[in-house]
ZALUMSE-141091 format. One record per residue: residue number from 0; residue in one letter; x, y, z of N, C-alpha, C in turn. Coordinates in steps of 0.1 Angstrom, whole numbers. Example, Ala and Ser with C-alpha at 12.3 -4.5 7.8 and 13.67 -1.06 7.14 Angstrom:
<atom 0,A,<132,-57,78>,<123,-45,78>,<132,-33,78>> <atom 1,S,<128,-22,71>,<137,-11,71>,<129,0,79>> 
This chain:
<atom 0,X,<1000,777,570>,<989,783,562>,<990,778,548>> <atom 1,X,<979,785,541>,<981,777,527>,<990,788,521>> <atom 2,X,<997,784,514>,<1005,792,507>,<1009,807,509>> <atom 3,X,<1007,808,518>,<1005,826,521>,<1015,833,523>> <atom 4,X,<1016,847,523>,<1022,861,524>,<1030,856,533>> <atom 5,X,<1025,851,543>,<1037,853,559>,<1042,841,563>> <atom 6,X,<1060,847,560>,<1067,836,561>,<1069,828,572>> <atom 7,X,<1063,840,584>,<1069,836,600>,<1052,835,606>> <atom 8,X,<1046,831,602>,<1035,824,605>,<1033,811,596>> <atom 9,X,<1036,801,608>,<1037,787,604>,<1026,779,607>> <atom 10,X,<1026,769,597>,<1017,752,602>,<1017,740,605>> <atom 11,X,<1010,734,613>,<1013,725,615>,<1002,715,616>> <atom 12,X,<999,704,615>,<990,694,616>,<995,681,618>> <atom 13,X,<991,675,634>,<995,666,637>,<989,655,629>> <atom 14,X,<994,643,632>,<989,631,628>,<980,622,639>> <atom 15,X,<973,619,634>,<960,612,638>,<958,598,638>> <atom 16,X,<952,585,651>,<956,577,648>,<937,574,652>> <atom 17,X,<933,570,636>,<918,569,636>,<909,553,639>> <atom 18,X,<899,549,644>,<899,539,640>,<882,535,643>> <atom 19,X,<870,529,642>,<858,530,647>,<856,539,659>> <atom 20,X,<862,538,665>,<858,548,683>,<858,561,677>> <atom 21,X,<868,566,668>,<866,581,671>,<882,582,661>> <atom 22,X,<889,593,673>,<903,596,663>,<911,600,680>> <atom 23,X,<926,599,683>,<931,601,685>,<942,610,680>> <atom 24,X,<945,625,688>,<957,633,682>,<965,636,693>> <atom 25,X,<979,646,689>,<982,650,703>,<985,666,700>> <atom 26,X,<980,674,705>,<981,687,699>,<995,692,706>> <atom 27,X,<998,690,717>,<1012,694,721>,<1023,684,721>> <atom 28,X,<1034,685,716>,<1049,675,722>,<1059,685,715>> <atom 29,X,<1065,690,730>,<1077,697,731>,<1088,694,720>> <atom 30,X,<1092,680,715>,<1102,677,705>,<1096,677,694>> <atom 31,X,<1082,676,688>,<1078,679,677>,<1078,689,670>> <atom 32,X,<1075,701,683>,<1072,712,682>,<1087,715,675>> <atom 33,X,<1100,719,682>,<1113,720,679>,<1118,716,667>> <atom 34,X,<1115,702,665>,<1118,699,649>,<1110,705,637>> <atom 35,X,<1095,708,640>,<1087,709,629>,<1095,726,627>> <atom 36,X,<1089,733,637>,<1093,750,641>,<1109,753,641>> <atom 37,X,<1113,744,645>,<1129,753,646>,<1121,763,658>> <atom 38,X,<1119,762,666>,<1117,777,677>,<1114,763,694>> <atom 39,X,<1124,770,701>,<1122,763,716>,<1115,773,726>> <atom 40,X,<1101,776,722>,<1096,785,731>,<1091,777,744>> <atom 41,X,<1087,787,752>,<1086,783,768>,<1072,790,768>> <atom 42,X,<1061,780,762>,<1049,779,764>,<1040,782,780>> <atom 43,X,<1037,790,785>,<1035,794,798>,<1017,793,803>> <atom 44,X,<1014,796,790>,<996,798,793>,<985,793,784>> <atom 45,X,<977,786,788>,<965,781,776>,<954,786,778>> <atom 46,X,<948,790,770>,<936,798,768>,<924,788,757>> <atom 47,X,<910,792,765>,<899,782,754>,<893,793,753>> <atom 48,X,<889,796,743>,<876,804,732>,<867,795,730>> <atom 49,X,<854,798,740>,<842,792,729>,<831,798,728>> <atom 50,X,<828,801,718>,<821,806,705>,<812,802,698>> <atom 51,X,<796,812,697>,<790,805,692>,<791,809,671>> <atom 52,X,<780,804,665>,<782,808,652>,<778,824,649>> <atom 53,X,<783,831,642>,<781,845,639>,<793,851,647>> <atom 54,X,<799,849,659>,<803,857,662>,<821,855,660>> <atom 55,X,<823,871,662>,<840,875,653>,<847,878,663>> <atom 56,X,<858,874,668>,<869,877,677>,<880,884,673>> <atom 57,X,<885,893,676>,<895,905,671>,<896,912,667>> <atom 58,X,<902,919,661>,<918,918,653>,<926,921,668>> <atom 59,X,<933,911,672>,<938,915,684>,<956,911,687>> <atom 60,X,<962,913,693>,<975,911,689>,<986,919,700>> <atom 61,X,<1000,914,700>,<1010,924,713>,<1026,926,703>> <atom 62,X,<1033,929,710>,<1045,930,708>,<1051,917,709>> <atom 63,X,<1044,906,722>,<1059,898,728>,<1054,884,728>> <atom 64,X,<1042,881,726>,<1036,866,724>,<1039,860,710>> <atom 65,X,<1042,844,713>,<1041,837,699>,<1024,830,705>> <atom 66,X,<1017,822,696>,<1004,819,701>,<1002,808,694>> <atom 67,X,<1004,800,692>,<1002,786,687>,<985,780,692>> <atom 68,X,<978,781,675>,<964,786,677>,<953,769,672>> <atom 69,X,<945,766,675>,<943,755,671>,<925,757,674>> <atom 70,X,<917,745,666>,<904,743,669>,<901,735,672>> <atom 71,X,<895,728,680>,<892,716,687>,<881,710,686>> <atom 72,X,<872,722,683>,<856,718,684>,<850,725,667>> <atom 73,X,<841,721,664>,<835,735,650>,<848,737,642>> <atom 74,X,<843,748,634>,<849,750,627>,<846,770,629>> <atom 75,X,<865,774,622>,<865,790,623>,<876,794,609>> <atom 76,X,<868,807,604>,<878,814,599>,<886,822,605>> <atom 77,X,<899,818,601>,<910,824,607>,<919,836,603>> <atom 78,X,<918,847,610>,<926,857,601>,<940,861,604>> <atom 79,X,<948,868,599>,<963,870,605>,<967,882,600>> <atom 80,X,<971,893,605>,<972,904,605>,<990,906,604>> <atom 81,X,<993,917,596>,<1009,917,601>,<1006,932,604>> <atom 82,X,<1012,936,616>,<1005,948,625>,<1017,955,630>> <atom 83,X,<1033,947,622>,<1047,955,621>,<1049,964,618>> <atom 84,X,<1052,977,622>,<1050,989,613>,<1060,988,606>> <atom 85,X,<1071,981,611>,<1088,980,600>,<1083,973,590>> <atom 86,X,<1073,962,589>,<1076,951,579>,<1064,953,564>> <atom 87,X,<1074,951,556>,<1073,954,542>,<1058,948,541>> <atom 88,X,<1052,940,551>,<1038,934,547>,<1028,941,558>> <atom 89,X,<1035,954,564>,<1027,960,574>,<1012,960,572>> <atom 90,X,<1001,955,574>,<986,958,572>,<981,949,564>> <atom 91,X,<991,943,557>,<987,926,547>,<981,914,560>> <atom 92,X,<971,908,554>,<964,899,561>,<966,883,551>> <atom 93,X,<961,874,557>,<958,862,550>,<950,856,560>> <atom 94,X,<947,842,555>,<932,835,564>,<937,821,558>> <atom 95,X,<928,813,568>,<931,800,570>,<917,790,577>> <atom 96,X,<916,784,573>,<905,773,579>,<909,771,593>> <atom 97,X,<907,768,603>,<907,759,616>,<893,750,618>> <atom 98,X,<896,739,620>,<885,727,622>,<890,718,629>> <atom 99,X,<884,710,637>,<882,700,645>,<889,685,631>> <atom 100,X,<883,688,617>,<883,683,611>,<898,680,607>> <atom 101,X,<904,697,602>,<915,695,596>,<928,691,606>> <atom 102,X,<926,696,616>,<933,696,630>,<942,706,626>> <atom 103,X,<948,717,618>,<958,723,616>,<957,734,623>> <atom 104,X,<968,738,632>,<973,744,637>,<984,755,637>> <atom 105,X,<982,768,645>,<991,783,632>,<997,784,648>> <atom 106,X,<1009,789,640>,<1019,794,650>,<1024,808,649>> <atom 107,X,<1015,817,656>,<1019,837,652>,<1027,844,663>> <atom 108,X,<1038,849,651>,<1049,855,664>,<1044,867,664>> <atom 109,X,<1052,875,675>,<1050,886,681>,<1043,896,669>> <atom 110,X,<1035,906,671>,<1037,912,663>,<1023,915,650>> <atom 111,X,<1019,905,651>,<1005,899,643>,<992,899,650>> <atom 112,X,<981,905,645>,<973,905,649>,<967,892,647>> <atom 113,X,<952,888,654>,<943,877,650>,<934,879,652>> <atom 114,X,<921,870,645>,<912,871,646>,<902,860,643>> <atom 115,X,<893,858,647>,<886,843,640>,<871,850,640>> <atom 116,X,<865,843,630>,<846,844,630>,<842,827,625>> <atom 117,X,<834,825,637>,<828,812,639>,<821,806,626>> <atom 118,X,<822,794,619>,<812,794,613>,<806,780,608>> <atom 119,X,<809,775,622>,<799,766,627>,<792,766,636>> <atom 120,X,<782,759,640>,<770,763,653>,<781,766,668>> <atom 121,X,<789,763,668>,<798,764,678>,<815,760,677>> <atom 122,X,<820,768,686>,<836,767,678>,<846,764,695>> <atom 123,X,<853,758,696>,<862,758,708>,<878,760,699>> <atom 124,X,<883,772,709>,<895,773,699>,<906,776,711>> <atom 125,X,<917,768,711>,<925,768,719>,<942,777,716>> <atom 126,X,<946,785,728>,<953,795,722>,<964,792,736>> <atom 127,X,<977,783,724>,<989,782,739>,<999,796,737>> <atom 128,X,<1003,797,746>,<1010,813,748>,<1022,811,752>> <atom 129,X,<1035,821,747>,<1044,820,754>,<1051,834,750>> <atom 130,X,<1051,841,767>,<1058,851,762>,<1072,858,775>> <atom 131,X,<1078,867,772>,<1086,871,784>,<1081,878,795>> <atom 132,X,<1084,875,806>,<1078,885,816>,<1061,880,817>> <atom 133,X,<1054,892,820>,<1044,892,824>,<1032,891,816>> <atom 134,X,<1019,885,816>,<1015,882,807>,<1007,892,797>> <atom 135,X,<1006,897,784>,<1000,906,777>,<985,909,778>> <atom 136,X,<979,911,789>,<969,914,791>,<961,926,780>> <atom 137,X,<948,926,781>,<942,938,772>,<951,948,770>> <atom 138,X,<953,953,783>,<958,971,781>,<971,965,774>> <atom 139,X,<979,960,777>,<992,957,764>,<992,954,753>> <atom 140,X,<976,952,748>,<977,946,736>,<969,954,725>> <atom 141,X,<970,953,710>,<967,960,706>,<951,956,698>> <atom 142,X,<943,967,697>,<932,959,690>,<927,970,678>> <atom 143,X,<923,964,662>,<921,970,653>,<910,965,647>> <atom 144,X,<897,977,647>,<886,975,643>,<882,961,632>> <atom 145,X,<876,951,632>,<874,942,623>,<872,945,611>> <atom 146,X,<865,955,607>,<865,959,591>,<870,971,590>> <atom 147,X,<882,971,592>,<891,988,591>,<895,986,575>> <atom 148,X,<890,995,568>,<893,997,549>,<911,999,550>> <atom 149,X,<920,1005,563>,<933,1004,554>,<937,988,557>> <atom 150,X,<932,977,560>,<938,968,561>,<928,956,550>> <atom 151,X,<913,961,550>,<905,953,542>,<901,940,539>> <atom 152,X,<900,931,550>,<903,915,554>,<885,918,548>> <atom 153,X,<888,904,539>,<876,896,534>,<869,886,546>> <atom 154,X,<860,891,556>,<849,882,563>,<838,879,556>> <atom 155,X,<836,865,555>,<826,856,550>,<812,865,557>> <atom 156,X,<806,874,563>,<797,876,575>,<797,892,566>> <atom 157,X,<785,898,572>,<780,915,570>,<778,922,583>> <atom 158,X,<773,910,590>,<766,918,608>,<771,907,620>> <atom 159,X,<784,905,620>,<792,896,631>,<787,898,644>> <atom 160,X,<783,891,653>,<779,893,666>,<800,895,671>> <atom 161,X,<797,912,681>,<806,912,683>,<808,915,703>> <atom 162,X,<821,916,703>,<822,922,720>,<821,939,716>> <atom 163,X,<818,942,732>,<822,958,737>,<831,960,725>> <atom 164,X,<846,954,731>,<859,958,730>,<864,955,713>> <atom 165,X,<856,948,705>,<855,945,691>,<849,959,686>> <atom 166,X,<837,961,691>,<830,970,682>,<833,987,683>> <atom 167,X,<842,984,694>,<849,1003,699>,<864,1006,696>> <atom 168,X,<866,986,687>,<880,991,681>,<884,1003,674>> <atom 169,X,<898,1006,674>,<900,1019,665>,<905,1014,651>> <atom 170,X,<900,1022,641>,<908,1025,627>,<918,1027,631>> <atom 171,X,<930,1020,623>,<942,1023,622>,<947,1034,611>> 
């Protein structure tokens, strides 16, 4: 991220090999991942989000997943929640760009919520997962209202097209 609050939410941005056709990246390589992170996680599941513009995804988050979060298509604002009740930044947030453009990519350990709101005509956002045991489904996971006042995250938006399960989030 840029400069931010959380030290255990990391970045990364591959390198790109550009040339008339288009661009070439590689969003995953196991030994990259290990040197850049220092962390040998056992990536188990990929997940695609796509998303039109207006609409807000989260604040959503578990105990036991790291999520190594990226944008492929469009462009999103990216939010990050610290949702530790131990940690001295409990309910502190920061944000981050994701684009097709910048290719940078966040890595959130356990613990942290997320969230993104689209804000280009369309967004594809890819979410690799790696966690113990069985996978963190809804009911395991935690979710906190988008504009809850004790956490106070700055969204660019007033009337986010949201889900059910967004808009029946609870205040914390």
């Amino acid at each position: 991220m840029k400069k931010g609050i959380f030290e255990e939410v990391m970045s990364y941005t591959p390198t790109s090999f550009q040339d008339y056709r288009g661009e070439l990246y590689t969003t995953w390589n196991n030994e990259d991942f290990k040197e850049h992170f220092g962390k040998d996680l056992d990536f188990v599941r990929d997940k695609v989000s796509v998303s039109r513009s207006n609409v807000l995804r989260g604040i959503h988050g578990d105990e036991k997943s790291w999520k190594l979060m990226s944008c492929t298509h469009g462009e999103v604002y990216y939010v990050v929640v610290d949702y530790r009740v131990d940690s001295p930044n409990y309910k502190k947030w920061d944000w981050e760009i994701l684009s097709d453009k910048n290719r940078k990519m966040l890595l959130i350990p356990p613990g942290f919520g997320c969230a993104f709101y689209v804000l280009s005509e369309l967004s594809v956002v890819n979410y690799k997962w790696a966690y113990p045991g069985d996978y963190p489904d809804v009911d395991d996971q935690f979710s906190v209202r988008w504009n809850d006042p004790s956490i106070g995250v700055f969204w660019p938006c007033e009337k986010p097209v949201l889900s059910e399960r967004d808009t029946n989030s609870k205040l914390s």
